[in-house]
py3Dmol code that shows the C-alpha trace and the ligand (Angstrom):
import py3Dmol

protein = """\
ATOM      1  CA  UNK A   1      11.336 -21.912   9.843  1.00  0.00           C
ATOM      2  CA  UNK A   2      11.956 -18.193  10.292  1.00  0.00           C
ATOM      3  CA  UNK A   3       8.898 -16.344   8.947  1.00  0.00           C
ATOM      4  CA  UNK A   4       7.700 -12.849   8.133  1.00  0.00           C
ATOM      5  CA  UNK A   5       3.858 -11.428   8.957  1.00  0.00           C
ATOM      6  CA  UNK A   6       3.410  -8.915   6.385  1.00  0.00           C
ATOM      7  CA  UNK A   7       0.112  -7.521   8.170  1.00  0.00           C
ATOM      8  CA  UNK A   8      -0.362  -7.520  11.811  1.00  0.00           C
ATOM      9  CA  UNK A   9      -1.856  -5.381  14.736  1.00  0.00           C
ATOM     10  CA  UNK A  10       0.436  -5.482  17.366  1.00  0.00           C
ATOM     11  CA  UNK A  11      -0.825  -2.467  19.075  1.00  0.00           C
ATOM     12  CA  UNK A  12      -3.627  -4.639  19.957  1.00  0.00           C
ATOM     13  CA  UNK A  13      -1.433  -7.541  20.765  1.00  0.00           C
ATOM     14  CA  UNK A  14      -0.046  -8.839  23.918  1.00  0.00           C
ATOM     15  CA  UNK A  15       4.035  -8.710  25.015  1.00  0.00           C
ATOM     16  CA  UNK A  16       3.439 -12.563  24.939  1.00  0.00           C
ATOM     17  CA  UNK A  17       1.907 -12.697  21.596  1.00  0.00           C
ATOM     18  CA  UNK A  18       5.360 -11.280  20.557  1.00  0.00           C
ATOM     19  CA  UNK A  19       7.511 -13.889  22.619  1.00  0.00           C
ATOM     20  CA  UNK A  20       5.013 -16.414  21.137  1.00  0.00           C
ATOM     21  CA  UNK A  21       5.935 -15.042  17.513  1.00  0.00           C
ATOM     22  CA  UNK A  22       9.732 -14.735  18.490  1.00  0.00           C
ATOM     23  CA  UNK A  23       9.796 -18.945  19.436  1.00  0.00           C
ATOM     24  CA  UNK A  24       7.699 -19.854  16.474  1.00  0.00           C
ATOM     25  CA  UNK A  25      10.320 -18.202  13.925  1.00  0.00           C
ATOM     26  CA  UNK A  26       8.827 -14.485  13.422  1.00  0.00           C
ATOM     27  CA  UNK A  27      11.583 -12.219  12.765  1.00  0.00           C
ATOM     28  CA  UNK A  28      10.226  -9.122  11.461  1.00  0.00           C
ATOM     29  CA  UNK A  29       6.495  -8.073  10.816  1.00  0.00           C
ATOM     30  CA  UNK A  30       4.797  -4.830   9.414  1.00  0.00           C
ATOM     31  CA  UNK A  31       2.307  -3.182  10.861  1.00  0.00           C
ATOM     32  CA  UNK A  32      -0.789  -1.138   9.011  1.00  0.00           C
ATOM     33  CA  UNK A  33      -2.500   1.747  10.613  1.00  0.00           C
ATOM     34  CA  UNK A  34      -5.965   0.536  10.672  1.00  0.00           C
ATOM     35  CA  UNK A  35      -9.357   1.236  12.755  1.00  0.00           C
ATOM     36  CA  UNK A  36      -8.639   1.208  16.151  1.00  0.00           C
ATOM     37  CA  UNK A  37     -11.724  -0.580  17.266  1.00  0.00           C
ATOM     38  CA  UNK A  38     -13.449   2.539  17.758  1.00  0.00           C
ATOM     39  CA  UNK A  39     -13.808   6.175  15.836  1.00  0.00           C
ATOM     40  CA  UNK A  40     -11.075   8.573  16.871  1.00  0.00           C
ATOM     41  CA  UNK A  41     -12.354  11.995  17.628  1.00  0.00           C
ATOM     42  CA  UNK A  42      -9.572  13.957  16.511  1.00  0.00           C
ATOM     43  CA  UNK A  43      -6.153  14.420  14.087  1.00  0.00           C
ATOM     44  CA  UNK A  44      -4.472  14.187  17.643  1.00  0.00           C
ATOM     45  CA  UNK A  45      -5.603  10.585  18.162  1.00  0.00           C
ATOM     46  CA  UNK A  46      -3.833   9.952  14.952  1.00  0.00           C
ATOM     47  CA  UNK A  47      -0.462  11.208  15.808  1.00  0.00           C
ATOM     48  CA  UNK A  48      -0.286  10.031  19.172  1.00  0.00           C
ATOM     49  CA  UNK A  49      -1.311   6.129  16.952  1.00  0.00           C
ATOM     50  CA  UNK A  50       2.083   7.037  14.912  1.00  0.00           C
ATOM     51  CA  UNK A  51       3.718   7.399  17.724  1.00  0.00           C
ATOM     52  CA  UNK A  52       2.800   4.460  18.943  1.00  0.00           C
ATOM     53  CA  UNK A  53       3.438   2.422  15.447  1.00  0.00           C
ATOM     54  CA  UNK A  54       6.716   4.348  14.898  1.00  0.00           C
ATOM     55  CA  UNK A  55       8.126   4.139  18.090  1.00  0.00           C
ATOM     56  CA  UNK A  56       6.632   2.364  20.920  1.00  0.00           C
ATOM     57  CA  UNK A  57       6.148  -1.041  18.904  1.00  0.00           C
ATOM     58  CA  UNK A  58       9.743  -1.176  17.457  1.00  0.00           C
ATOM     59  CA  UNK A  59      10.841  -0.930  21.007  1.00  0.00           C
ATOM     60  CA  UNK A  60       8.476  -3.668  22.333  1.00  0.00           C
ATOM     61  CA  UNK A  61       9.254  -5.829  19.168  1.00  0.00           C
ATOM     62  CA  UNK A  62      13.260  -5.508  19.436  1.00  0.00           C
ATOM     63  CA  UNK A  63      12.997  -6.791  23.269  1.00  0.00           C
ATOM     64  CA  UNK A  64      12.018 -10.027  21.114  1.00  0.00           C
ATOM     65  CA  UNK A  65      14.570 -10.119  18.643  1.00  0.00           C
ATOM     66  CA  UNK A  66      11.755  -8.966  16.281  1.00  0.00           C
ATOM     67  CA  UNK A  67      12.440  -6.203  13.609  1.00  0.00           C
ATOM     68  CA  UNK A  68       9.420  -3.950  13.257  1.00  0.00           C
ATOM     69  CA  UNK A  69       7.757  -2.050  10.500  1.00  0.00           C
ATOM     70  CA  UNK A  70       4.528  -0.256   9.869  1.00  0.00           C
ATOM     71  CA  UNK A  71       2.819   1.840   7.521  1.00  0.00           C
ATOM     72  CA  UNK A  72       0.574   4.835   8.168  1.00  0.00           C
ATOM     73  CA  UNK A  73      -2.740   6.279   6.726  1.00  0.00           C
ATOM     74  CA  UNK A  74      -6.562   6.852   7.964  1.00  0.00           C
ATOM     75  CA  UNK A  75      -8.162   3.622   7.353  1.00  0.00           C
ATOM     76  CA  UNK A  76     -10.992   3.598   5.402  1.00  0.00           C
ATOM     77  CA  UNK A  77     -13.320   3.056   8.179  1.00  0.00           C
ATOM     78  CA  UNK A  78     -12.718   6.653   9.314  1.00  0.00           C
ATOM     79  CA  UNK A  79     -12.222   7.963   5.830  1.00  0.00           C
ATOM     80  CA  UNK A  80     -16.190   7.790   5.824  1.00  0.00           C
ATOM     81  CA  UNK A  81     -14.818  11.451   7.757  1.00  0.00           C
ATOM     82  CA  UNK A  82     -13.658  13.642   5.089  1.00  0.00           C
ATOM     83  CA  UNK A  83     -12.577  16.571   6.998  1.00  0.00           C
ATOM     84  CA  UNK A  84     -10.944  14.490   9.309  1.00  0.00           C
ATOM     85  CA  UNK A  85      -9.306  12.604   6.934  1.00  0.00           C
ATOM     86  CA  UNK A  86      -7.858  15.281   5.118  1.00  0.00           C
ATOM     87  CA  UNK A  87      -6.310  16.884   8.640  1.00  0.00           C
ATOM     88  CA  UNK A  88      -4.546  13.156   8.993  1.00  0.00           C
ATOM     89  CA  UNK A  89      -3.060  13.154   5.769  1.00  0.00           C
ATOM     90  CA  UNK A  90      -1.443  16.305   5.988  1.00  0.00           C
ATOM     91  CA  UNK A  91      -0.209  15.320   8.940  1.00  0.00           C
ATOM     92  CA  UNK A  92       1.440  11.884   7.832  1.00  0.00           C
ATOM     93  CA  UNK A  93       4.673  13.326   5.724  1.00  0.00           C
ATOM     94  CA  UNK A  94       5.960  14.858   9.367  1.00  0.00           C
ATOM     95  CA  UNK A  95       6.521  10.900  10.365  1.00  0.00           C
ATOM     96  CA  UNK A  96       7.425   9.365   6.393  1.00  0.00           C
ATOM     97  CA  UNK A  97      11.199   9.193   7.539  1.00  0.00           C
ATOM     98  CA  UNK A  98      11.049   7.686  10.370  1.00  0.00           C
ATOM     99  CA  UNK A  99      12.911   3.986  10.543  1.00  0.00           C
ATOM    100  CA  UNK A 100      11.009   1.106   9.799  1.00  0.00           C
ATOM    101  CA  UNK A 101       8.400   3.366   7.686  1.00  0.00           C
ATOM    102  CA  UNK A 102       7.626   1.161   4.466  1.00  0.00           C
ATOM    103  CA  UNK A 103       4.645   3.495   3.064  1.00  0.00           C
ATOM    104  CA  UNK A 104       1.024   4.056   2.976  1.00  0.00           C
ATOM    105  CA  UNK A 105      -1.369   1.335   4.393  1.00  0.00           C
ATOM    106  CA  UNK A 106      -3.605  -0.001   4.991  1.00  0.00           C
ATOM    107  CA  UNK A 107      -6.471   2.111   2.784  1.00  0.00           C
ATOM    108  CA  UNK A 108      -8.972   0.825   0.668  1.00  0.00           C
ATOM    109  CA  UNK A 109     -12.631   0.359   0.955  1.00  0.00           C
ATOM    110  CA  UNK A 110     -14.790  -1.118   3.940  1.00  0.00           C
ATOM    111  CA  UNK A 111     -18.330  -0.203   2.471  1.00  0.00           C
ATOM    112  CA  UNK A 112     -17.408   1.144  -0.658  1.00  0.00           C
ATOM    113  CA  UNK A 113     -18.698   4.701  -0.388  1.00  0.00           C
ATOM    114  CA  UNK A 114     -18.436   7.337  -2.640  1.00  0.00           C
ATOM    115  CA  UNK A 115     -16.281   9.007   0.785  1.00  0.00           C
ATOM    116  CA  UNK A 116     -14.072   6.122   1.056  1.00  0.00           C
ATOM    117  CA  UNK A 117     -12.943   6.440  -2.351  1.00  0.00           C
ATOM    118  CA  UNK A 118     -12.355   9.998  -2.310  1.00  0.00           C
ATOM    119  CA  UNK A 119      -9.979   9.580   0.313  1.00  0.00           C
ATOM    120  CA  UNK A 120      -8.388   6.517  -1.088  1.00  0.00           C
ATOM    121  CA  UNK A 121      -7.265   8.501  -3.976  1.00  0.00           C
ATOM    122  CA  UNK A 122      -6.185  11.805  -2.058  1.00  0.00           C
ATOM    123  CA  UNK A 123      -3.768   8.386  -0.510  1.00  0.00           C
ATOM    124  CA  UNK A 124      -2.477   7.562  -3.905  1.00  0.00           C
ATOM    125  CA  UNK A 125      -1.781  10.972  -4.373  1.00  0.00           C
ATOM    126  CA  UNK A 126       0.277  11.213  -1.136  1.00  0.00           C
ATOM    127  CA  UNK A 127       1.886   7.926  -1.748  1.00  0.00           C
ATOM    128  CA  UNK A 128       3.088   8.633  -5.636  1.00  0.00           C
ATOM    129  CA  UNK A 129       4.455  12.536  -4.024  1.00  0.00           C
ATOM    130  CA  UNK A 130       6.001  10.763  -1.766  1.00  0.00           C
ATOM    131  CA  UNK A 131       7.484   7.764  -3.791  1.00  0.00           C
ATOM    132  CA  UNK A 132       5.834   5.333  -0.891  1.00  0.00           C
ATOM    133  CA  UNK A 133       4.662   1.379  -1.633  1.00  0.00           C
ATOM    134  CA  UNK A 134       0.776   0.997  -1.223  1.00  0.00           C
ATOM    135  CA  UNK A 135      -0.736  -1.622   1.203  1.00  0.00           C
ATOM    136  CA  UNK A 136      -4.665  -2.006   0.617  1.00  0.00           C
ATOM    137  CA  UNK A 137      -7.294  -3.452   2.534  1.00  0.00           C
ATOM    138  CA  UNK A 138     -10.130  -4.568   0.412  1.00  0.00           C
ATOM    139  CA  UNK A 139     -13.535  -5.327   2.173  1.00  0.00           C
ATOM    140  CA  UNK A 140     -14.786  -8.416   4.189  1.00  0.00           C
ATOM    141  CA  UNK A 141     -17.700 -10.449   2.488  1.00  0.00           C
ATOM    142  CA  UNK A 142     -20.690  -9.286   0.655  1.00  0.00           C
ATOM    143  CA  UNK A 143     -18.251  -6.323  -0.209  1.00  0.00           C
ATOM    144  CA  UNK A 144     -14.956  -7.731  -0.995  1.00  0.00           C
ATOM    145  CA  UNK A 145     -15.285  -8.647  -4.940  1.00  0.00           C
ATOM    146  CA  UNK A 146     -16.657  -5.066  -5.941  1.00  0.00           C
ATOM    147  CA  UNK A 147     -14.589  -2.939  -3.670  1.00  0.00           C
ATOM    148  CA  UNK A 148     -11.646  -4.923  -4.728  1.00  0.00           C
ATOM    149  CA  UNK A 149     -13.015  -4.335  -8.522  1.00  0.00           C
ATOM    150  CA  UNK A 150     -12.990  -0.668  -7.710  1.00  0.00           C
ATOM    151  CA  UNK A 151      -9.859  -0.526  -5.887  1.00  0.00           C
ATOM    152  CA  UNK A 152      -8.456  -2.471  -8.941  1.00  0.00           C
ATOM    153  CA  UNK A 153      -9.626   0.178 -11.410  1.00  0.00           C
ATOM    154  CA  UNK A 154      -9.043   3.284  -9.200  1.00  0.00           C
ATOM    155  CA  UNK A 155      -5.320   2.415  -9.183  1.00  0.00           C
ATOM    156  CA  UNK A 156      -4.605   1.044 -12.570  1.00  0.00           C
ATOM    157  CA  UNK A 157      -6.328   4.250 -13.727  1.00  0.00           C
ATOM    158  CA  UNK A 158      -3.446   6.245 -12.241  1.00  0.00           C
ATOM    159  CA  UNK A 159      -0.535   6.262 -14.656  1.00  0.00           C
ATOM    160  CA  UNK A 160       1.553   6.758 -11.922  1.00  0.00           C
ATOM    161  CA  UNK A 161       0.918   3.437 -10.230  1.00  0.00           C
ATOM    162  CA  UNK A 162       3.562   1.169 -10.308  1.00  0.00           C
ATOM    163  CA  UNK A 163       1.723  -2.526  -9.604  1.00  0.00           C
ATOM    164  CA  UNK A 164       4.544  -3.853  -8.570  1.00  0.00           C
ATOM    165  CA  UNK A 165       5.283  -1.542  -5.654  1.00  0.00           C
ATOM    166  CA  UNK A 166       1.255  -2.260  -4.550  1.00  0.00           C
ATOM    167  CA  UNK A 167       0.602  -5.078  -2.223  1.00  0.00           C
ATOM    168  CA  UNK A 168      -3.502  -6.138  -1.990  1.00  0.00           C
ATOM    169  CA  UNK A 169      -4.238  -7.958   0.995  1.00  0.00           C
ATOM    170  CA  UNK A 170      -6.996 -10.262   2.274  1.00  0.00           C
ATOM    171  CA  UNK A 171      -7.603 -11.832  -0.943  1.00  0.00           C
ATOM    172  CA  UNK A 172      -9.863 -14.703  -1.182  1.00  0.00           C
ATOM    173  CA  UNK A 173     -10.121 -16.645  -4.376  1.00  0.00           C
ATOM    174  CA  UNK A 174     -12.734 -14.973  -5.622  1.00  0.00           C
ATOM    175  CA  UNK A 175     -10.216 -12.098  -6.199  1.00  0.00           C
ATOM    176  CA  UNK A 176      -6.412 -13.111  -6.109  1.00  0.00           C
ATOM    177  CA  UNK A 177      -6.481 -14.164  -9.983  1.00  0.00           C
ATOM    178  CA  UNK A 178      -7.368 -10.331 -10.876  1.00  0.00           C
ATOM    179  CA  UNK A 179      -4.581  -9.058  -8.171  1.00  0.00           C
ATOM    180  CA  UNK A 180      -2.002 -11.048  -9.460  1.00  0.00           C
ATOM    181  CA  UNK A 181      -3.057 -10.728 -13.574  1.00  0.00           C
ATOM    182  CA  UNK A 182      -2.915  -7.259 -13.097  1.00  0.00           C
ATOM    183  CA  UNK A 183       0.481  -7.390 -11.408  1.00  0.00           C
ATOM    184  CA  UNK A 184      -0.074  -6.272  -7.603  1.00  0.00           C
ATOM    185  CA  UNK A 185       1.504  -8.697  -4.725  1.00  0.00           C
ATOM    186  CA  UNK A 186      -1.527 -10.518  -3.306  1.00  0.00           C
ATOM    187  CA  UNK A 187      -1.823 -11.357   0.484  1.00  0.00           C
ATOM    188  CA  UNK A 188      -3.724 -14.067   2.082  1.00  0.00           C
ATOM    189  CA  UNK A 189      -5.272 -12.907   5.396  1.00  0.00           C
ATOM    190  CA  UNK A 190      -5.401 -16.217   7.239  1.00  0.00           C
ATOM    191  CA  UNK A 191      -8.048 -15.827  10.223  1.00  0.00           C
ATOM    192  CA  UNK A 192     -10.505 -17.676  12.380  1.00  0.00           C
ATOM    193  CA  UNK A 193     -14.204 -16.080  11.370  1.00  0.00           C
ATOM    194  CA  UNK A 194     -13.751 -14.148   8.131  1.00  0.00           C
ATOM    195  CA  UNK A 195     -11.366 -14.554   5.712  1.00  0.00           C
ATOM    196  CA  UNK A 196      -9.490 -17.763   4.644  1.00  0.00           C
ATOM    197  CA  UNK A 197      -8.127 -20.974   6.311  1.00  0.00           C
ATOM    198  CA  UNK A 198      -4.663 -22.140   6.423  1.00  0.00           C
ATOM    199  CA  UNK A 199      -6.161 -24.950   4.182  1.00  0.00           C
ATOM    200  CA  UNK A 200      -7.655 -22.156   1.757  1.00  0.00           C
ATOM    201  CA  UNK A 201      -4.569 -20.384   1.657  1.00  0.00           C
ATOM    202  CA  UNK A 202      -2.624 -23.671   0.692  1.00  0.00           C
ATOM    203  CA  UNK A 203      -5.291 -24.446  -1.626  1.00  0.00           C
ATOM    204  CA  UNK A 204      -4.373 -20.826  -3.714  1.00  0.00           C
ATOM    205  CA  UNK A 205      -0.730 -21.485  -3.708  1.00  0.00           C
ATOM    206  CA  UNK A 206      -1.303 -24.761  -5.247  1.00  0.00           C
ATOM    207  CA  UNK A 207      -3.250 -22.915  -8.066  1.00  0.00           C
ATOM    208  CA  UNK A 208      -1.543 -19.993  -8.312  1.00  0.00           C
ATOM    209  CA  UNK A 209       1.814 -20.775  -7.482  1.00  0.00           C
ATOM    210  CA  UNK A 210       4.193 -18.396  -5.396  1.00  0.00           C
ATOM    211  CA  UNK A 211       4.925 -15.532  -6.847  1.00  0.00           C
ATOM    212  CA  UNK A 212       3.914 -12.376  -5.683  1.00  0.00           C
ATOM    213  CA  UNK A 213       2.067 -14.032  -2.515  1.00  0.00           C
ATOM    214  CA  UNK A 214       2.076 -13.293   1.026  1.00  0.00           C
ATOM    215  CA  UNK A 215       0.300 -14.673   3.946  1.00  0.00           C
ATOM    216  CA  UNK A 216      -0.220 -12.550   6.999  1.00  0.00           C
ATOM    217  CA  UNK A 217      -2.474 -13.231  10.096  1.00  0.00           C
ATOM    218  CA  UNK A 218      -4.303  -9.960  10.858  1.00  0.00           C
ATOM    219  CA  UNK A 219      -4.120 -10.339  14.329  1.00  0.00           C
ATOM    220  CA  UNK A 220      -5.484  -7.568  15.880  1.00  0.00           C
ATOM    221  CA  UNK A 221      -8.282  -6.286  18.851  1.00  0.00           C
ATOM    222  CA  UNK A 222     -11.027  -9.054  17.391  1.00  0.00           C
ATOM    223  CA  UNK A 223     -10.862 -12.821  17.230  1.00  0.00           C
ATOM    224  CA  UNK A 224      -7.860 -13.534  15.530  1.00  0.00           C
ATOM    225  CA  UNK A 225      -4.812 -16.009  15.457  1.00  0.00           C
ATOM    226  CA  UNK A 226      -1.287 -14.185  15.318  1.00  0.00           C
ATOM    227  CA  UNK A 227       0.528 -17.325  14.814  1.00  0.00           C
ATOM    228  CA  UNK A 228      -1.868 -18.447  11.864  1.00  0.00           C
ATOM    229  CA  UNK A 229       1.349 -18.176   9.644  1.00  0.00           C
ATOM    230  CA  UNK A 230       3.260 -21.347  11.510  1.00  0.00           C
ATOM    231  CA  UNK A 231      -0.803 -23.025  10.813  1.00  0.00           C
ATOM    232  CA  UNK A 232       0.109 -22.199   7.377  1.00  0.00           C
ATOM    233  CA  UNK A 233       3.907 -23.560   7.566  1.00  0.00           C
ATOM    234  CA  UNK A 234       2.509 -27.036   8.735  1.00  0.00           C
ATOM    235  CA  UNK A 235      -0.542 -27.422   6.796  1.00  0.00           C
ATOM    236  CA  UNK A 236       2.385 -26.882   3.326  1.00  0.00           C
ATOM    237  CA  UNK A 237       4.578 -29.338   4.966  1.00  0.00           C
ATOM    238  CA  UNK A 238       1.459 -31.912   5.548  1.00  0.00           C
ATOM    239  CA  UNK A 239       1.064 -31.699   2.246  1.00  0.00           C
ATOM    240  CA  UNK A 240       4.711 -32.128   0.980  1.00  0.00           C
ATOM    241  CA  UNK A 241       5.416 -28.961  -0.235  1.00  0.00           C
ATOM    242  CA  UNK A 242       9.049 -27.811  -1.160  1.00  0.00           C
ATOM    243  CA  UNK A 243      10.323 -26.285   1.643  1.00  0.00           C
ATOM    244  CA  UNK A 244      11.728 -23.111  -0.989  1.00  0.00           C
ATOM    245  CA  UNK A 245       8.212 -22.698  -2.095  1.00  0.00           C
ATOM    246  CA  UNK A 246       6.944 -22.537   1.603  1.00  0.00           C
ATOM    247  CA  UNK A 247      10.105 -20.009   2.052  1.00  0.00           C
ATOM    248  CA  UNK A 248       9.423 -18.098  -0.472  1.00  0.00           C
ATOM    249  CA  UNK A 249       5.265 -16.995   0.642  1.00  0.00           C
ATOM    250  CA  UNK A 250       6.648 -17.138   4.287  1.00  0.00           C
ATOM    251  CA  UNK A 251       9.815 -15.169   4.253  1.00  0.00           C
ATOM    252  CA  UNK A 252      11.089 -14.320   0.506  1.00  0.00           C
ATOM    253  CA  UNK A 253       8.341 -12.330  -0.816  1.00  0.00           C
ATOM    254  CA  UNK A 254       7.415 -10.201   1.855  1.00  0.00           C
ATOM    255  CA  UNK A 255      11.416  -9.258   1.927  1.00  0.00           C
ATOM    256  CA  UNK A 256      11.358  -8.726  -1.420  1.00  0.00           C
ATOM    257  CA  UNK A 257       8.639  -6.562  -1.287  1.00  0.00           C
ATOM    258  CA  UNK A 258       9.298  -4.413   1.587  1.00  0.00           C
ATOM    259  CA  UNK A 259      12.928  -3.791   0.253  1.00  0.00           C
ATOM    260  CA  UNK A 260      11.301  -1.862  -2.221  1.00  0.00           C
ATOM    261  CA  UNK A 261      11.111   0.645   0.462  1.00  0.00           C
ATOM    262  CA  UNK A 262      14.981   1.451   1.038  1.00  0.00           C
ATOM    263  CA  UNK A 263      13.741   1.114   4.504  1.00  0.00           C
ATOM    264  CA  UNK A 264      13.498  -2.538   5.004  1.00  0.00           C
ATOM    265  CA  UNK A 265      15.944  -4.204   7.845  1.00  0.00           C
ATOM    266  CA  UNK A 266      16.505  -7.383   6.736  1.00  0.00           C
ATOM    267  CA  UNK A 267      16.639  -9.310  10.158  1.00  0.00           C
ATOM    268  CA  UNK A 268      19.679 -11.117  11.431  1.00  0.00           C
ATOM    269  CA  UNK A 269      20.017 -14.297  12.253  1.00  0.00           C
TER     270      UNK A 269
END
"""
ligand_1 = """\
1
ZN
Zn -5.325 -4.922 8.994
"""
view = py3Dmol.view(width=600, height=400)
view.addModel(protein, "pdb")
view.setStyle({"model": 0}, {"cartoon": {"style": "trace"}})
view.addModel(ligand_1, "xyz")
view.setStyle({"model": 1}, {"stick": {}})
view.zoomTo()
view.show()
């Protein structure tokens, strides 16, 4: 089945995760700017990153019949940097119309600081001025259901926040009934150590149905799976699922949502 991951690193990736993708179905993915594994030291490191996520990765995708898209931000790792964060933002409109940009991603919270959130909203701002969709990153573990609670409230206290052009990822489901009440896209981060099983994931769709959820695999520098999203295809079809439902969190939402952009290239077969 051809499939869609919504949220992976492929910076971080191999050339043969991407031929590995390309003969398990992937035909597009997107690509959030996130932590690099280690602190950048300057506004520099940044551009050269959307260089990289702009240009270099299409490039490398394409030799794979893979369409490529990516988002762009300081994640909120580094956002614990004001001043540095503030130099990055300015500096992300210079690469907004480049192909293949859907918006502003990934930001959110990692420890929930009173830094992190002041930067998170100076994103919303840049996002709304810009009329870009929002991909967040909510925090791993002992963090996830209040910085997702605050992330929650931060944006649905901004009148200009359209839900419906926000997608919150790495929900568990301690979290994804708030997401989805409050109409955001949810997306299920499937992944070996933290975050949720194929089984988990399947387990969420059965309760909450498909609409408005995504399943991406994260891959990225750490212990990850990029092809957790075929895991996911077989562990529906084990348990009998319709193959439109499987479609649909595979392939038809994360199209849907990413044509929200005016930028997304809907792959050919
Ligand atoms: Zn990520």
């Amino acid at each position: 089945m051809d499939f869609i991951d919504p949220h992976i690193h492929m910076v971080s990736r191999t050339t043969d995760d991407y031929e590995t993708l390309a003969r398990m179905g992937c035909v597009a993915i997107s690509e959030p700017a996130f932590w690099a594994g280690f602190d950048r030291g300057s506004a520099d490191g940044f551009r050269d990153y959307f260089e990289q996520l702009t240009a270099v990765e299409p490039r490398r995708a394409a030799q794979f019949g893979i369409e490529h898209h990516c988002w762009l931000c300081i994640n909120a790792k580094e956002a614990e940097n004001v001043s540095l964060s503030r130099e990055v933002i300015s500096m992300i409109p210079e690469f907004l119309d480049r192909p293949g940009v859907l918006g502003i991603g990934e930001i959110g919270l990692n420890k929930n600081t009173k830094n992190e959130a002041t930067i998170f909203l100076e994103h919303l701002d840049l996002a709304v001025e810009h009329d870009q969709l929002i991909l967040i990153h909510t925090p791993h573990l002992e963090d996830k259901y209040q910085g997702t609670r605050m992330i929650l409230d931060m944006l649905c206290d901004d009148s200009r926040i359209n839900p419906d052009r926000v997608l919150v990822d790495h929900v568990e489901e301690h979290t994804i009934g708030e997401v989805l009440d409050r109409g955001f896209w949810a997306g299920m981060t499937l992944y070996p150590v933290t975050k949720c099983t194929p089984d988990r994931a399947a387990d969420m769709i059965e309760r909450f149905g498909g609409e408005r959820l995504l399943a991406n695999s994260a891959g990225d520098w750490g212990v990850s799976k990029p092809t957790a999203i075929p895991d996911l295809i077989f562990q529906m079809r084990r348990r009998g699922y319709d193959e439109a439902l499987i479609r649909r969190v595979v392939y038809d939402n994360p199209a849907e949502f990413f044509a929200k952009s005016g930028k997304f290239v809907q792959p050919v077969r």
